[in-house]
N, C-alpha and C positions, 0 to 999 in steps of 0.2 A: 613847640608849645607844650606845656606840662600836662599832664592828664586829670580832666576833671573829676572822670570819673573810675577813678581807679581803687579798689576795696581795701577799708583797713584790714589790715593782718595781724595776727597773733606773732608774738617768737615763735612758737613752735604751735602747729598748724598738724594737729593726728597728731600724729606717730613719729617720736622724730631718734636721730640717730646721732652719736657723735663720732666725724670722720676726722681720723689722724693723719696727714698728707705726708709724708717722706721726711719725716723727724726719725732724722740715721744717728748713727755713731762719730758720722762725721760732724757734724753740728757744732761737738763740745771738743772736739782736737782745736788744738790751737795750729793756726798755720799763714808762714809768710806769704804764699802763694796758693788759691785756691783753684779748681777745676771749673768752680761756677760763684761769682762774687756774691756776697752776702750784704747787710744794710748793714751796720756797725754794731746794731743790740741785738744780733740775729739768735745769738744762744739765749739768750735772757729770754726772749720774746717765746722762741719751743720752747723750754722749759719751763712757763708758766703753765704751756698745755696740760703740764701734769694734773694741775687743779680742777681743770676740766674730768678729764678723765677721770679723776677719783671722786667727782659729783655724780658723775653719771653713773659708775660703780652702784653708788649710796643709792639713786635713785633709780635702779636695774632698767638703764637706760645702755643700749647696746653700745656699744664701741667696736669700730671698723678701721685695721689699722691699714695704711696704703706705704708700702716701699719700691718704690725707682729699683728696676735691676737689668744690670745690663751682661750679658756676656764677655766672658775675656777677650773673643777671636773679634770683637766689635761686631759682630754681623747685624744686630739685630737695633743698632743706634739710626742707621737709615739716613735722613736729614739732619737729624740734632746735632750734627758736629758741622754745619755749615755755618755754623751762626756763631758768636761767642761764649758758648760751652764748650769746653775743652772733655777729655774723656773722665767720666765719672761713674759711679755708682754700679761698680763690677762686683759683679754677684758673690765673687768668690772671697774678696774683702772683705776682713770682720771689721771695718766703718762703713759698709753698708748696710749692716746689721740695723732692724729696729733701737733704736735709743734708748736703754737701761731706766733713762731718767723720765722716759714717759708713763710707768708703771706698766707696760707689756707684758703679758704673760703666755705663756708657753701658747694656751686652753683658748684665748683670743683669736678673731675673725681676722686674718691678713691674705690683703689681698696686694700681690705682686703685679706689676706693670713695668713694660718697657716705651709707653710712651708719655709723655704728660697726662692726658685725661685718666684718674681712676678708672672711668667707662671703657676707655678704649683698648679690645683685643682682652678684656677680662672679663671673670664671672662677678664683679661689683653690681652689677645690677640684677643680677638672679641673688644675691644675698639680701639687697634691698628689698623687691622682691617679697621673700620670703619671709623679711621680718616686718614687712606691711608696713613700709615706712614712707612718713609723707612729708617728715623736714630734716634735713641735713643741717648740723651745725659741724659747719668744717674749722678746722686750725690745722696749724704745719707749712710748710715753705713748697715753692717760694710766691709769695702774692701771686709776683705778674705771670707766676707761668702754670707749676700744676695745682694752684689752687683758683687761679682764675677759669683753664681750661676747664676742670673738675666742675668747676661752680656753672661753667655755661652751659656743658653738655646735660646738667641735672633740672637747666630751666630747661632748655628744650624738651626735656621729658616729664616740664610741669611738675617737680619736686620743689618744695617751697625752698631755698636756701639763705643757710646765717652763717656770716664769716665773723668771728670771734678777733676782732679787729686787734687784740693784746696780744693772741696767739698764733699769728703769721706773719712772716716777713719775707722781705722780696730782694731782689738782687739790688738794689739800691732806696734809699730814701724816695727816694721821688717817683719810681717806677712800682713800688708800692701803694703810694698816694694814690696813684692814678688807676693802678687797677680797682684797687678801693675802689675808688667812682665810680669805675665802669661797671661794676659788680652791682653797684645799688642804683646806677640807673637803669638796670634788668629787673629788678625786684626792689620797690621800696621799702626801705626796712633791713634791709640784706645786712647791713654795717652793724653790728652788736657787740659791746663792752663784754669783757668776761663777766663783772660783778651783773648786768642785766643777764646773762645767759644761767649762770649758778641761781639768781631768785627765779629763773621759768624752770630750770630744772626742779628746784625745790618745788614749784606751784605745781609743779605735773602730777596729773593725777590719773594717769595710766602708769604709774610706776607699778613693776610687778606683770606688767602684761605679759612681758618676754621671758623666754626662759630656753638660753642657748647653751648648751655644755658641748 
């Protein structure tokens, strides 16, 4: 049964932040066979992230950039290679690298993970935290996995989240679809265009609150 009495919500709800989820180097390689499948527009779809990110620039709206890394000797992958991920996102790799194309810069907040959730086994939430932040609008790959995971562990600690539906993809068409769903039947509202995310950016009127160097 739907909730009747569930509160309208704003996009952006405080304070809110935009998270870059594991938009690598790999992304824009071309490749016959990949370590972890892609949905078909999967470059297009990061690389629109950039527009994101250079709104939030404009509107000194913090950006938190999140990269997947893993160790050469594999020790630190655990279960993620029991399932169909093959090995990936080795540290030592310059396509593991943050993605050129998402405007990254040296001076920016990144925070490293070896497992799916941003949260998990990092200091992402002490950066939260600190920048008093009370909505996540996430983008970057892959839907169903570190951006779903990412998007759950941040309701469980009651952070409002907005997944930037242009700028993520998932290992398949359909497996993005549905994390989609699952996302915004956690949070109504969760599902947001880039063009509605760029006019809440614009409308913010806590731009200027922050100031990270």
């Amino acid at each position: 049964m739907a909730n009747p009495n569930k509160l309208h919500r704003n996009l952006i709800e405080g304070h809110p932040v935009l998270v870059v989820i594991d938009i690598l180097e790999s992304a824009f390689i071309e490749q016959d066979v990949r370590s972890i499948d892609h949905m078909s527009d999967y470059a297009d779809r990061m690389a629109k992230a950039r527009i994101a990110v250079d709104k939030a620039r404009q509107r000194d709206i913090p950006v938190i950039f999140i990269q997947e890394v893993h160790r050469p000797d594999l020790l630190d992958f655990g279960r993620e290679l029991d399932g169909d991920e093959d090995v990936h996102c080795i540290e030592t790799n310059p396509t593991t690298a943050v993605a050129k194309q998402t405007g990254f810069l040296e001076t920016d907040i990144l925070v490293r993970k070896r497992r799916y959730s941003a949260f998990f086994g990092t200091d992402f939430e002490i950066m939260l935290r600190a920048l008093n932040v009370d909505t996540l609008l996430l983008c970057g790959g892959l839907t169903d996995v570190c951006v779903h995971y990412t998007f759950v562990d941040a309701h469980q600690s009651d952070y409002f989240c907005r997944v930037i539906e242009d700028c993520v993809a998932g290992s398949s068409q359909d497996a993005h679809e549905h994390a989609l769903r699952a996302m915004e039947y956690l949070q109504s509202g969760a599902r947001r265009s880039l063009p509605e995310v760029l006019e809440a950016m614009d409308s913010y009127q806590g731009a200027g609150a922050f100031s990270v160097s």
